[in-house]
FIFIMAR-681502 format. One record per residue (C-alpha): residue number from 1; residue in three letters; x, y, z. Coordinates in Angstrom, 2 decimals, always signed. Example, Ala and Ser with C-alpha at 12.3 -4.5 7.8 and 13.67 -1.06 7.14 Angstrom:
BEGIN
+-----+------+---------+---------+---------+
|  nr | rest |       X |       Y |       Z |
+-----+------+---------+---------+---------+
|   1 |  ALA |  +12.30 |   -4.50 |   +7.80 |
|   2 |  SER |  +13.67 |   -1.06 |   +7.14 |
+-----+------+---------+---------+---------+
% end
This chain:
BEGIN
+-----+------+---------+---------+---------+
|  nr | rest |       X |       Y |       Z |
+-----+------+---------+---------+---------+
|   1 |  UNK |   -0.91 |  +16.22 |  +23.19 |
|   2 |  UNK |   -1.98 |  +13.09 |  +21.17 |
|   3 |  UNK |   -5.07 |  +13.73 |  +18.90 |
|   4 |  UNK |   -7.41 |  +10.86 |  +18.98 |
|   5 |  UNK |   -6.13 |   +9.85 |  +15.51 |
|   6 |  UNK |   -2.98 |   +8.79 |  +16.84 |
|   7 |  UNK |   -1.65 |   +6.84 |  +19.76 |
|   8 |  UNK |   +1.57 |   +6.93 |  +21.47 |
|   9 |  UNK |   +2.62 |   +4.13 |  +19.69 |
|  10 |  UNK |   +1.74 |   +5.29 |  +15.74 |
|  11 |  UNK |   +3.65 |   +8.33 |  +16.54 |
|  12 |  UNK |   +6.56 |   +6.50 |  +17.34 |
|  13 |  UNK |   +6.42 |   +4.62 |  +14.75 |
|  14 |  UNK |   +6.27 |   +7.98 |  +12.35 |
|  15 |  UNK |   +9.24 |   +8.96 |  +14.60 |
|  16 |  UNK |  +11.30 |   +5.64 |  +13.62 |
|  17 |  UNK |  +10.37 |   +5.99 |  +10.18 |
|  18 |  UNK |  +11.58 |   +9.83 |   +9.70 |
|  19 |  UNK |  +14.61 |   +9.03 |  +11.54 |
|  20 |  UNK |  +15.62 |   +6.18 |   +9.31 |
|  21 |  UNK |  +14.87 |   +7.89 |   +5.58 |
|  22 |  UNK |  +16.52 |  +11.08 |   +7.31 |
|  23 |  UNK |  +19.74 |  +10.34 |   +5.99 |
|  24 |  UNK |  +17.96 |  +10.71 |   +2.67 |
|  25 |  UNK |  +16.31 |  +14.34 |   +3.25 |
|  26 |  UNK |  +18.76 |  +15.95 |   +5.15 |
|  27 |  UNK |  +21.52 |  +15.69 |   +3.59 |
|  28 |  UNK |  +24.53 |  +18.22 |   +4.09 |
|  29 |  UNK |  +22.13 |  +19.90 |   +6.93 |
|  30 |  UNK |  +24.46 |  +21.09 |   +9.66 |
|  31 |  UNK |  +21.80 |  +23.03 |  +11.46 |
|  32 |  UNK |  +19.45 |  +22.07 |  +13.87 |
|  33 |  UNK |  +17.18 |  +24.56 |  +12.17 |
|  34 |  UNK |  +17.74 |  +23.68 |   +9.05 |
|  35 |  UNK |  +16.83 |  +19.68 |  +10.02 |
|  36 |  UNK |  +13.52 |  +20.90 |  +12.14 |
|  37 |  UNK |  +12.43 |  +22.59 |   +9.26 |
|  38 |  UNK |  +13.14 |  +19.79 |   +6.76 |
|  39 |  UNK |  +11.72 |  +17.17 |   +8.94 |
|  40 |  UNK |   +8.40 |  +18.89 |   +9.48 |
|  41 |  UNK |   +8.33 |  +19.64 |   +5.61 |
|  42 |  UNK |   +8.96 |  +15.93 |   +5.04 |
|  43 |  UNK |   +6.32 |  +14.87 |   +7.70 |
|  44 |  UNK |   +4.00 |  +17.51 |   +5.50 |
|  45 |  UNK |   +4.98 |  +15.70 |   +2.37 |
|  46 |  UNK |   +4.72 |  +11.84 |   +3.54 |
|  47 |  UNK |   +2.05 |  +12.37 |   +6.89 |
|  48 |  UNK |   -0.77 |  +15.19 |   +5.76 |
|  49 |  UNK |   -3.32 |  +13.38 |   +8.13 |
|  50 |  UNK |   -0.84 |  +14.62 |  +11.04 |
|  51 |  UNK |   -2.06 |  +17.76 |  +13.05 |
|  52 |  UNK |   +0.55 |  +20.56 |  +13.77 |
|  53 |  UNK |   +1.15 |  +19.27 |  +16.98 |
|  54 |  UNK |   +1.55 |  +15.95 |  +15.90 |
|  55 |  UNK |   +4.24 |  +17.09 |  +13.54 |
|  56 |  UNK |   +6.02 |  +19.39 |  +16.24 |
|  57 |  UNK |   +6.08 |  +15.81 |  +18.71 |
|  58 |  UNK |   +6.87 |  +14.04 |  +16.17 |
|  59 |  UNK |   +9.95 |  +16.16 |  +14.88 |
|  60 |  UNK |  +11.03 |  +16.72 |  +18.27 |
|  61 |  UNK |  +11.42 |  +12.86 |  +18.63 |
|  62 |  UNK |  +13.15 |  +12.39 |  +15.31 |
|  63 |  UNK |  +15.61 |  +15.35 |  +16.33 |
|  64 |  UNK |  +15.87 |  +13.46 |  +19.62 |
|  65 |  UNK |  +16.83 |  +10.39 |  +17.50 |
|  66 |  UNK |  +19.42 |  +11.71 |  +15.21 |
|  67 |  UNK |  +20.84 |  +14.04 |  +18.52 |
|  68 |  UNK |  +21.15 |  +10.30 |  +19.32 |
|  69 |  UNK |  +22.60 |   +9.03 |  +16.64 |
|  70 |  UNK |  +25.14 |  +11.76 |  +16.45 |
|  71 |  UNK |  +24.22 |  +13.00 |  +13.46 |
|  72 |  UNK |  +25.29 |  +16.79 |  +14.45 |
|  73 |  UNK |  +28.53 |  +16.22 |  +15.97 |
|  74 |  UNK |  +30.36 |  +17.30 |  +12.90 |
|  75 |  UNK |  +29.60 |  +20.50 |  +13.06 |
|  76 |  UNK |  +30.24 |  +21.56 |  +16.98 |
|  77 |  UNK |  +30.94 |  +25.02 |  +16.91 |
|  78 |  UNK |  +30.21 |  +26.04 |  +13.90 |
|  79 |  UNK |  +26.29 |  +27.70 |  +14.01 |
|  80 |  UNK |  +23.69 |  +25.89 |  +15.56 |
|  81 |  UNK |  +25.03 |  +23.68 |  +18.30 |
|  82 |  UNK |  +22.08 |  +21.28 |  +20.21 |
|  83 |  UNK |  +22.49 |  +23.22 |  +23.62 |
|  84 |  UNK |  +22.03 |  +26.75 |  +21.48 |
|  85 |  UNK |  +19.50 |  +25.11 |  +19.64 |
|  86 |  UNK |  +17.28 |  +23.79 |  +22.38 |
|  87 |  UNK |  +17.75 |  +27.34 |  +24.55 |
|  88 |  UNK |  +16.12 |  +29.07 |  +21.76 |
|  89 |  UNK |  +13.45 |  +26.66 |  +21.87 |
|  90 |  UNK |  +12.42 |  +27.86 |  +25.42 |
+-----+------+---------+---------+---------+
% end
């Protein structure tokens, strides 16, 4: 859920934004948890006016990205793996 601070299309925007400097910030992370917690730390860092559920959308969306972009594929098999990751998550 959107605070009123925010529309749909800010957050996505925050979303495009984390996704492109994550090269930057999460580099050598193999993990999915190691990524969702570096991500939300950025966001932290570079978005304090976010709420925490602002953060979790928008982290969820940059993970979505990068899933996306393949970013993970190196490291199939070896700890977290995005179906593992996302099971946990439920």
């Amino acid at each position: 859920m959107l605070s009123a601070c925010f529309d749909a299309m800010e957050i996505e925007a925050i979303i495009n934004e984390a996704a492109d400097e994550a090269d930057d910030f999460l580099s050598g992370m193999d993990s999915v948890a190691e990524a969702r917690a570096m991500i939300k730390e950025h966001l932290q860092d570079h978005h304090p006016e976010l709420e925490a559920d602002e953060i979790d959308e928008v982290t969820s969306g940059v993970l979505s990205v990068l899933r996306e972009e393949g970013s993970f594929d190196h490291g199939a098999g070896v700890g977290d793996t995005w179906d593992d990751a996302e099971a946990r998550e439920q």
